[in-house]
TORKOL-4160 file (C-alpha; in steps of 0.2 Angstrom, whole numbers, padded with zeros to 4 digits, m for minus):
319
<pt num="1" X="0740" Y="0594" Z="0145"/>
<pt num="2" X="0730" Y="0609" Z="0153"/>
<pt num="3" X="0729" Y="0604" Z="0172"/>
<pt num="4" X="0709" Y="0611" Z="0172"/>
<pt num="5" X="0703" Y="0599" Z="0158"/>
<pt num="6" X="0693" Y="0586" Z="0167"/>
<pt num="7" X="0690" Y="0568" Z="0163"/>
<pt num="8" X="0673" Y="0564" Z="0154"/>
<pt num="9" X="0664" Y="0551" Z="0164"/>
<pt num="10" X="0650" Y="0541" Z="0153"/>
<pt num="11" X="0633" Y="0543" Z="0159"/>
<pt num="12" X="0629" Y="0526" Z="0158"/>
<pt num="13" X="0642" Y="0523" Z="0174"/>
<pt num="14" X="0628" Y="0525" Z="0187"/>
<pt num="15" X="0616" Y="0514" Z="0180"/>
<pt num="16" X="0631" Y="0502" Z="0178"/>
<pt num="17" X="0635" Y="0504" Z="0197"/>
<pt num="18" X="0616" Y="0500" Z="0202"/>
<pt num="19" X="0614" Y="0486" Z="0191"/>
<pt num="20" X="0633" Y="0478" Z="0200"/>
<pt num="21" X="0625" Y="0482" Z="0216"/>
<pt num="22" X="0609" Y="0474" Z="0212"/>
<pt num="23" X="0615" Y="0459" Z="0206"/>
<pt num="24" X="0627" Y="0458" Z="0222"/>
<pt num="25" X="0612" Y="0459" Z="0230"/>
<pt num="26" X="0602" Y="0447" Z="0223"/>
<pt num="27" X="0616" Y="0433" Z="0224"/>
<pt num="28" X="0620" Y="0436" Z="0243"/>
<pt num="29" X="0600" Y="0437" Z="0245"/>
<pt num="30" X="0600" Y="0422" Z="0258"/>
<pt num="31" X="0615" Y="0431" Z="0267"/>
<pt num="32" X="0605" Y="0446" Z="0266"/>
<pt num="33" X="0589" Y="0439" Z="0274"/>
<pt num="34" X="0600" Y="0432" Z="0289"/>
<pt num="35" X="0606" Y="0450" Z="0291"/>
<pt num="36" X="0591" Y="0460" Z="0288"/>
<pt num="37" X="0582" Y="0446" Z="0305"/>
<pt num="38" X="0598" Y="0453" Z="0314"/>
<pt num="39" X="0593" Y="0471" Z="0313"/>
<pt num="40" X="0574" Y="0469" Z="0315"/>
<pt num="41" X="0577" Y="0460" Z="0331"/>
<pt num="42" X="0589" Y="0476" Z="0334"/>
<pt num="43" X="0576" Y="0487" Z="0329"/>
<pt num="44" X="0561" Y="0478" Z="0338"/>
<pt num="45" X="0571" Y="0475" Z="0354"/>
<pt num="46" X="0583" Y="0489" Z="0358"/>
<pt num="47" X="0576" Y="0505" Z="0348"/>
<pt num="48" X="0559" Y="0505" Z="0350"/>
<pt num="49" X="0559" Y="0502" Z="0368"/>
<pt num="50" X="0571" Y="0518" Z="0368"/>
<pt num="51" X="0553" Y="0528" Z="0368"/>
<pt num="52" X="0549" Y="0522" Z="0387"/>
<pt num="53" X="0566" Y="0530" Z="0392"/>
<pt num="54" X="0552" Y="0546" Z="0394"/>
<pt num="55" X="0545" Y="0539" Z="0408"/>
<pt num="56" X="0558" Y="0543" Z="0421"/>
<pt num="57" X="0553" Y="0561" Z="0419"/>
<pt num="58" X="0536" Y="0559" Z="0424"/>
<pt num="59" X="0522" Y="0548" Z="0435"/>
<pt num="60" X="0520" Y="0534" Z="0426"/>
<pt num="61" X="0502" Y="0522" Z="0431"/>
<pt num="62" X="0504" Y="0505" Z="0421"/>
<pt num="63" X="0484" Y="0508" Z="0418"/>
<pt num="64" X="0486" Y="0524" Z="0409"/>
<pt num="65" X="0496" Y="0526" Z="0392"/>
<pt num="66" X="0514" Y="0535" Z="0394"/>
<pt num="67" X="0507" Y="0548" Z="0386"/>
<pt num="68" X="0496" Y="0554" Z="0396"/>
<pt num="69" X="0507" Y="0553" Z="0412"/>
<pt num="70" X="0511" Y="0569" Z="0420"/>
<pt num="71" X="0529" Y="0578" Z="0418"/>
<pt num="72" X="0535" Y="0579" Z="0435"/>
<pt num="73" X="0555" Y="0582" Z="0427"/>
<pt num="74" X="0569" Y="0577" Z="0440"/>
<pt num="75" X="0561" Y="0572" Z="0455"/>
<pt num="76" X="0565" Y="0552" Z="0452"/>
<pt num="77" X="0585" Y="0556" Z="0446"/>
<pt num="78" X="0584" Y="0568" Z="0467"/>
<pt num="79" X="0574" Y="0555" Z="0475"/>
<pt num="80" X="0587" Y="0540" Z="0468"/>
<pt num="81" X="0601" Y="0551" Z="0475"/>
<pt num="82" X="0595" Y="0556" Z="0490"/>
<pt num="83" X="0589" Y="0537" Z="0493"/>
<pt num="84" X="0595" Y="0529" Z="0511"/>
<pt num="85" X="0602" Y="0513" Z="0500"/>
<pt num="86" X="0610" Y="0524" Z="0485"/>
<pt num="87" X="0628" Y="0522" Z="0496"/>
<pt num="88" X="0627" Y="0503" Z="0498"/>
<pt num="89" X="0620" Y="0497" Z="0482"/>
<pt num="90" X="0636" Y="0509" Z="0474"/>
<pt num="91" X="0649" Y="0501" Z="0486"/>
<pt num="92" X="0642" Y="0484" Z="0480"/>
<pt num="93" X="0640" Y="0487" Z="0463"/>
<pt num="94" X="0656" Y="0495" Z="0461"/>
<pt num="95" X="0666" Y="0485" Z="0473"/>
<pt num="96" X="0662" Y="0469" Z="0464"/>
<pt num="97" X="0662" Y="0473" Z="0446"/>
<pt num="98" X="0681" Y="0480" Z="0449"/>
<pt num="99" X="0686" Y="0467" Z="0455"/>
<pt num="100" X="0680" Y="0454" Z="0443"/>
<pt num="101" X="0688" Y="0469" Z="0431"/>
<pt num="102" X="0704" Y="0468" Z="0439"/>
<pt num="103" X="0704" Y="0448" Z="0443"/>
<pt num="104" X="0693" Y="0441" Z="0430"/>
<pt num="105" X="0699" Y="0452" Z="0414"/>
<pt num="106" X="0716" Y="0446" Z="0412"/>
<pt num="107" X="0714" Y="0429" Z="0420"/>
<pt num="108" X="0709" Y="0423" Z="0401"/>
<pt num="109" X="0722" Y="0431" Z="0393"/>
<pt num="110" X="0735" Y="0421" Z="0405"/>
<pt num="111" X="0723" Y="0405" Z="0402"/>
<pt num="112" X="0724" Y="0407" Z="0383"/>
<pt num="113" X="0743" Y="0411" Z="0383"/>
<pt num="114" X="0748" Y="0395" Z="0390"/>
<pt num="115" X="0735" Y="0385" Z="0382"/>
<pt num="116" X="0743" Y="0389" Z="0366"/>
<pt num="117" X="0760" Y="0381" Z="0374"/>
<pt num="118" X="0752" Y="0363" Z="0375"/>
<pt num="119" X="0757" Y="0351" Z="0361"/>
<pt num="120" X="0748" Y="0339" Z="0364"/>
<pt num="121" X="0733" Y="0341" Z="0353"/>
<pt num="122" X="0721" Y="0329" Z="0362"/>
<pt num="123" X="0726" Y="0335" Z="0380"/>
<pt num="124" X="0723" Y="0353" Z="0376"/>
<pt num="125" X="0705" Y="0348" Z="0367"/>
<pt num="126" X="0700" Y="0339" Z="0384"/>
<pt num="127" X="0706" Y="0355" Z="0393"/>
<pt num="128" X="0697" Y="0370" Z="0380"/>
<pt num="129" X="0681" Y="0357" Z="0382"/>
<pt num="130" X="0682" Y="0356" Z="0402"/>
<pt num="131" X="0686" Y="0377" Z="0402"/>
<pt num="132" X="0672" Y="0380" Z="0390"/>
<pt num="133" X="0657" Y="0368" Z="0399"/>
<pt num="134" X="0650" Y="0378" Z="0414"/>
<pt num="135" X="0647" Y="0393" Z="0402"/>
<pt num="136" X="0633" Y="0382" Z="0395"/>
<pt num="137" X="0627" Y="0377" Z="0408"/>
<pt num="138" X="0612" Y="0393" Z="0418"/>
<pt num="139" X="0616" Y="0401" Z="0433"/>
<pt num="140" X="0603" Y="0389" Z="0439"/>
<pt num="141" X="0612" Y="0376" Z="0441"/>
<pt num="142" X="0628" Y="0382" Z="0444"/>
<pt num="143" X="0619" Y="0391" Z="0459"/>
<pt num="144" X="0612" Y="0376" Z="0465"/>
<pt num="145" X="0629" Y="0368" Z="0463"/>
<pt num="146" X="0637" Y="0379" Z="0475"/>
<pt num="147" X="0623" Y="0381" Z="0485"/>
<pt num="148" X="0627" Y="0363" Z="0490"/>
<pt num="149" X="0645" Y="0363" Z="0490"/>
<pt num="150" X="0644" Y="0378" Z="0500"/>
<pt num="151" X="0631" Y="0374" Z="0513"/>
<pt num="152" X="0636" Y="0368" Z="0531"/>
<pt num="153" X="0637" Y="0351" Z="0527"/>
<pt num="154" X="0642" Y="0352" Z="0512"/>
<pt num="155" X="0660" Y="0347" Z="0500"/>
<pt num="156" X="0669" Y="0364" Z="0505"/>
<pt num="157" X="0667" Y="0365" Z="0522"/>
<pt num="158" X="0672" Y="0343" Z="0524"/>
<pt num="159" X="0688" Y="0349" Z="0515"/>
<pt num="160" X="0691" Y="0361" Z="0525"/>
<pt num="161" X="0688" Y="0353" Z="0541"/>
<pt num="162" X="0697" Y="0337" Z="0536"/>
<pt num="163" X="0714" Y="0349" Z="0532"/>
<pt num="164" X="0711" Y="0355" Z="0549"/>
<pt num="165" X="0709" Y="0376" Z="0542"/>
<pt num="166" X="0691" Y="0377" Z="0552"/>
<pt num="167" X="0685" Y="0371" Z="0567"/>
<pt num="168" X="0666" Y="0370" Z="0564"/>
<pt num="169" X="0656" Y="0373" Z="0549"/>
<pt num="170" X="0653" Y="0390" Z="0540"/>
<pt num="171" X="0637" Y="0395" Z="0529"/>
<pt num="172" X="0644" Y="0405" Z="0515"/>
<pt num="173" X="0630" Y="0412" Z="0507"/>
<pt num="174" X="0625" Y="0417" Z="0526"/>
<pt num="175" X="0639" Y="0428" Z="0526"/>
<pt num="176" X="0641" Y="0444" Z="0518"/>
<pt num="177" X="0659" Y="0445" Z="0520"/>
<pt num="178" X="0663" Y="0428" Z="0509"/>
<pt num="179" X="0651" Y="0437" Z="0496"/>
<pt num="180" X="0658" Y="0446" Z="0485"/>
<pt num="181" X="0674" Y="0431" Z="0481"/>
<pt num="182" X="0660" Y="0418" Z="0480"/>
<pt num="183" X="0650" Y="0432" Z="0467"/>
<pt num="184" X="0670" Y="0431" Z="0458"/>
<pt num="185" X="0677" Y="0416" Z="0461"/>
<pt num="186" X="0662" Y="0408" Z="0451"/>
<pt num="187" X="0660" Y="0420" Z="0438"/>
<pt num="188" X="0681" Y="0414" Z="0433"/>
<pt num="189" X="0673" Y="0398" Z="0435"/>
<pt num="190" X="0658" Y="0398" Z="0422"/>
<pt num="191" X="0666" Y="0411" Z="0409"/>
<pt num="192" X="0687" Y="0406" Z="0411"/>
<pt num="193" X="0687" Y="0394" Z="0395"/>
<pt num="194" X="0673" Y="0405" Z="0383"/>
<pt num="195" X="0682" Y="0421" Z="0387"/>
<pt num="196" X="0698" Y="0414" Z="0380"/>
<pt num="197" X="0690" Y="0409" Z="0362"/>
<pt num="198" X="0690" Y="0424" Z="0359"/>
<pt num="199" X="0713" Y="0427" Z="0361"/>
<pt num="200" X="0716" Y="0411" Z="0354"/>
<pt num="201" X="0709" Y="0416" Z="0339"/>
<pt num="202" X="0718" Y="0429" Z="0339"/>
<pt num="203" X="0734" Y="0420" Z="0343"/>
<pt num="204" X="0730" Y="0408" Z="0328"/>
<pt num="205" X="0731" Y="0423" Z="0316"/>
<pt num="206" X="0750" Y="0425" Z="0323"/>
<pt num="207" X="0764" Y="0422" Z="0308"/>
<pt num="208" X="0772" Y="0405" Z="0311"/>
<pt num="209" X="0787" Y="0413" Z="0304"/>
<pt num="210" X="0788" Y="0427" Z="0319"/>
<pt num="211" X="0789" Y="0412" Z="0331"/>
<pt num="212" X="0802" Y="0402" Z="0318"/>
<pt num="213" X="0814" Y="0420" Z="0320"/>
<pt num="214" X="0812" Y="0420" Z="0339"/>
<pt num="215" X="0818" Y="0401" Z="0339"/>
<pt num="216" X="0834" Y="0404" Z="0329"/>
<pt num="217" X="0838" Y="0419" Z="0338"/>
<pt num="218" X="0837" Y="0410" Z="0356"/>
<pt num="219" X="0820" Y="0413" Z="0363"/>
<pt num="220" X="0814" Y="0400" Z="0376"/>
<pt num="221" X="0797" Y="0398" Z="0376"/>
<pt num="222" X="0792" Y="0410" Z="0390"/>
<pt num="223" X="0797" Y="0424" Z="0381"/>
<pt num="224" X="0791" Y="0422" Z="0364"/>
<pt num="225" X="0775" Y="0419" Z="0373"/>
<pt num="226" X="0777" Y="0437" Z="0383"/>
<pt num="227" X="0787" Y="0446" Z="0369"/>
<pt num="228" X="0779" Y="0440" Z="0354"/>
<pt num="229" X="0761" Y="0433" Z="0357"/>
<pt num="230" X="0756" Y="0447" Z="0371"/>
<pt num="231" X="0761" Y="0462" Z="0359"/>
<pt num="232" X="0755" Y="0452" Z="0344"/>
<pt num="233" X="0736" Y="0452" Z="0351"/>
<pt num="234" X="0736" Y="0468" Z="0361"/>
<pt num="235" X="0725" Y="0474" Z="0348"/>
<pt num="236" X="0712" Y="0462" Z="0355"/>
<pt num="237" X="0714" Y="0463" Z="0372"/>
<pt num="238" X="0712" Y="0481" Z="0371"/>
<pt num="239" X="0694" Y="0480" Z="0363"/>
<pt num="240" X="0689" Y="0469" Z="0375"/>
<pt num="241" X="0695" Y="0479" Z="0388"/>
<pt num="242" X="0686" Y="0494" Z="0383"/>
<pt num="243" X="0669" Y="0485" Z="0381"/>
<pt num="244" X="0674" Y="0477" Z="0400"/>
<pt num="245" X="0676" Y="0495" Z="0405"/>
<pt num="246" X="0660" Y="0501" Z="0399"/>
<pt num="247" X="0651" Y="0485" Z="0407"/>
<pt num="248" X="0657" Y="0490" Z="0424"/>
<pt num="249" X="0641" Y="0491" Z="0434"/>
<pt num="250" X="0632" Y="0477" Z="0424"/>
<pt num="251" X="0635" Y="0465" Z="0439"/>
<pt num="252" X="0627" Y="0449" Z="0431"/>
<pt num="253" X="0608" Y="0450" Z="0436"/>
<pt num="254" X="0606" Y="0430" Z="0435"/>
<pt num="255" X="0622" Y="0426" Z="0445"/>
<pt num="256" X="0617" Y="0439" Z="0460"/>
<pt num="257" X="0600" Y="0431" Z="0460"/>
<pt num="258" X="0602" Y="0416" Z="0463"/>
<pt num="259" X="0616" Y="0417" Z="0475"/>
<pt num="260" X="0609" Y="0432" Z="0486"/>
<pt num="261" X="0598" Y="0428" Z="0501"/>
<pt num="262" X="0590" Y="0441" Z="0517"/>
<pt num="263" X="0605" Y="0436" Z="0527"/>
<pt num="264" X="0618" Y="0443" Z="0514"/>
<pt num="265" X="0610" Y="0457" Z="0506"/>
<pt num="266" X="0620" Y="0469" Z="0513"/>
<pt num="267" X="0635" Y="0463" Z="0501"/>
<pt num="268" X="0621" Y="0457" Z="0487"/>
<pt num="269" X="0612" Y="0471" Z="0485"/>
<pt num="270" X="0618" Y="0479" Z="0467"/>
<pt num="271" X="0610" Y="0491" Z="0455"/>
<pt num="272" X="0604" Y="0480" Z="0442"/>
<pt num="273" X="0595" Y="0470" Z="0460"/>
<pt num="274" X="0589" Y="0487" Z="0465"/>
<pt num="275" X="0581" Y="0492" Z="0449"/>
<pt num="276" X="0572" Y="0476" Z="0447"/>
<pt num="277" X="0565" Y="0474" Z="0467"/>
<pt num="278" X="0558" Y="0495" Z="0465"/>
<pt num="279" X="0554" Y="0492" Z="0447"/>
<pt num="280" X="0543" Y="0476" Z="0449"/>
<pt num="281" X="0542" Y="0473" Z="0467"/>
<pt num="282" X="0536" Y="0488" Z="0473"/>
<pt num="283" X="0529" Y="0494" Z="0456"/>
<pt num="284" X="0538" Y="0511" Z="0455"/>
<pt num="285" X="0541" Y="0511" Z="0436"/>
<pt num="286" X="0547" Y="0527" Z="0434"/>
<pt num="287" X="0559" Y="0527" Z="0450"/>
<pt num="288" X="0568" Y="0511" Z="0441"/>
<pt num="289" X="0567" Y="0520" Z="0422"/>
<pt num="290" X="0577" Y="0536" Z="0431"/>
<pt num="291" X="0588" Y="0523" Z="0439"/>
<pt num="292" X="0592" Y="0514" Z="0424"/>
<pt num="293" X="0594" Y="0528" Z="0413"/>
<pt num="294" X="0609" Y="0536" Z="0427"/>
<pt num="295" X="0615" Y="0519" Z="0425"/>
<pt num="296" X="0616" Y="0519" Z="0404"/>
<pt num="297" X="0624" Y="0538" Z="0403"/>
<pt num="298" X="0638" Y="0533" Z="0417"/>
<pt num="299" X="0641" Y="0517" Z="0404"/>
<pt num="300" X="0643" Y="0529" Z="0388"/>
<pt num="301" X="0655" Y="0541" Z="0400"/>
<pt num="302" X="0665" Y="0523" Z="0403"/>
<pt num="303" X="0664" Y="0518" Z="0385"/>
<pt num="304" X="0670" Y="0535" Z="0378"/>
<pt num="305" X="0683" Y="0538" Z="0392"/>
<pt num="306" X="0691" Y="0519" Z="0389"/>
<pt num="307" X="0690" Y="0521" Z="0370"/>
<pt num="308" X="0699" Y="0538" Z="0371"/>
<pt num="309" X="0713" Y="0532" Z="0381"/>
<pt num="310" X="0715" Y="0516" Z="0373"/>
<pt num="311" X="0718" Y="0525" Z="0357"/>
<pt num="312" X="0731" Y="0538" Z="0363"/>
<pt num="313" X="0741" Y="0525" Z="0372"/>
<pt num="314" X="0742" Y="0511" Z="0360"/>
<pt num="315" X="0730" Y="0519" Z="0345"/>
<pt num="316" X="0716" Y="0507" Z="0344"/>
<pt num="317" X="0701" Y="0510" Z="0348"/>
<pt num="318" X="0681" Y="0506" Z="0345"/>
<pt num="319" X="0678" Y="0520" Z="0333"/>
């Protein structure tokens, strides 16, 4: 047979394409409908409002339109970095977020690990529903929870005393220097259980038979759980890292806000504070947009730098 003769194809394979799709379509239409709200909220929510990002290059007054604003280019992006507070609100945003990076990232990972070890179904129900509650619960009432376990009379400091490690009470939240492992501590507190849904799942999807083969050749339980589990969900773990990267100056607005007070500001004081005190308090709209915008690009670098790294050292990766 002549290696140029092509292969016919019927006209009528197009239409027969479109009417399979169509009628895929029309039987997942409820599906469809669910997804189609997903994406409208999307478009509604984070696309459209993508137009304001202009303000940040001009002098925007909230009774004029943004089109009619003048252009005034970088002045806000020089003022922001010329700004008395730029130094502190990057220590703080910075400082924190790494830590709950380097502390609170792999602390679920561990959780999930030996919560898979339990065999006792019900005991390790009671525990997964005790990890998971706080997580449902607003920073709210978890800040008014620990504003009352922390205050000078209060559970912490009765402890404390009665074990003899304090002579006299202490205010935490009037201390910037207890900030910063209070603004941690309780973030592991509320998020500990929901952040290990996510590697059990994972560990679920593990072959029964991999663990059956690492029984018969001797492996005690420690070491199919840091020779077989870890490496079987790294995958995972290095997804979540990446997008954990990329979240690095998001310091949980609602946490911060609740906990933060005049007397500890100098430790409490982070960017996503800072925007919304010059954005709303003092009504510099455009100062905040410019700030927020700094804060996205940085993001993207974060996102695209972990995703590339992630994909030469273990070859998965986001996109």
């Amino acid at each position: 047979m002549n290696s140029n003769t092509s292969i016919p194809v019927p006209s009528s394979f197009p239409k027969k394409r479109r009417s399979k799709f169509l009628k895929k379509l029309v039987n997942q239409r409820y599906l469809q409908a669910m997804a189609l709200l997903g994406v409208a909220w999307m478009v509604i929510f984070n696309y459209i409002p993508i137009y304001g990002i202009i303000i940040a290059f001009k002098e925007f007054n909230i009774v004029k339109p943004i089109s009619e604003a003048p252009w005034v280019g970088m002045e806000h992006f020089k003022a922001f970095m010329e700004d008395d507070n730029l130094k502190y609100v990057i220590k703080n945003t910075l400082g924190m977020s790494f830590l709950k990076l380097a502390i609170g990232f792999p602390l679920p990972i561990l959780f999930a690990l030996f919560l898979n070890e339990i065999r006792s179904i019900r005991f390790k129900r009671s525990i997964q529903t005790i990890s998971y509650l706080p997580h449902f619960l607003s920073w709210v009432i978890l800040g008014g929870i620990m504003t009352t376990w922390l205050a000078d009379v209060g559970i912490i400091n009765d402890v404390l005393m009665w074990l003899h490690l304090i002579k006299e009470p202490i205010v935490f939240l009037a201390e910037p220097t207890y900030f910063w492992g209070l603004a941690i501590l309780s973030d592991i507190w509320k998020e500990l259980g929901w952040s290990a849904i996510i590697y059990l799942a994972a560990i679920a999807g593990i072959s029964p038979e991999l663990y059956e083969a690492a029984t018969i050749d001797g492996a005690g339980r420690f070491q199919k759980m840091f020779y077989l589990t870890l490496p079987s969900i790294k995958g995972t773990i290095s997804i979540l890292f990446i997008l954990a990267v990329s979240g690095v100056l998001n310091s949980n607005f609602d946490q911060i806000m609740v906990l933060k007070n005049q007397l500890n500001e100098s430790a409490s004081n982070v960017i996503d504070v800072y925007v919304y005190q010059v954005g709303l308090q003092q009504a510099r709209y455009s100062y905040s947009t410019a700030v927020g915008l700094i804060k996205s690009i940085i993001a993207l670098i974060l996102l695209l730098t972990a995703n590339f790294v992630s994909k030469r050292l273990n070859n998965t990766s986001l996109f």
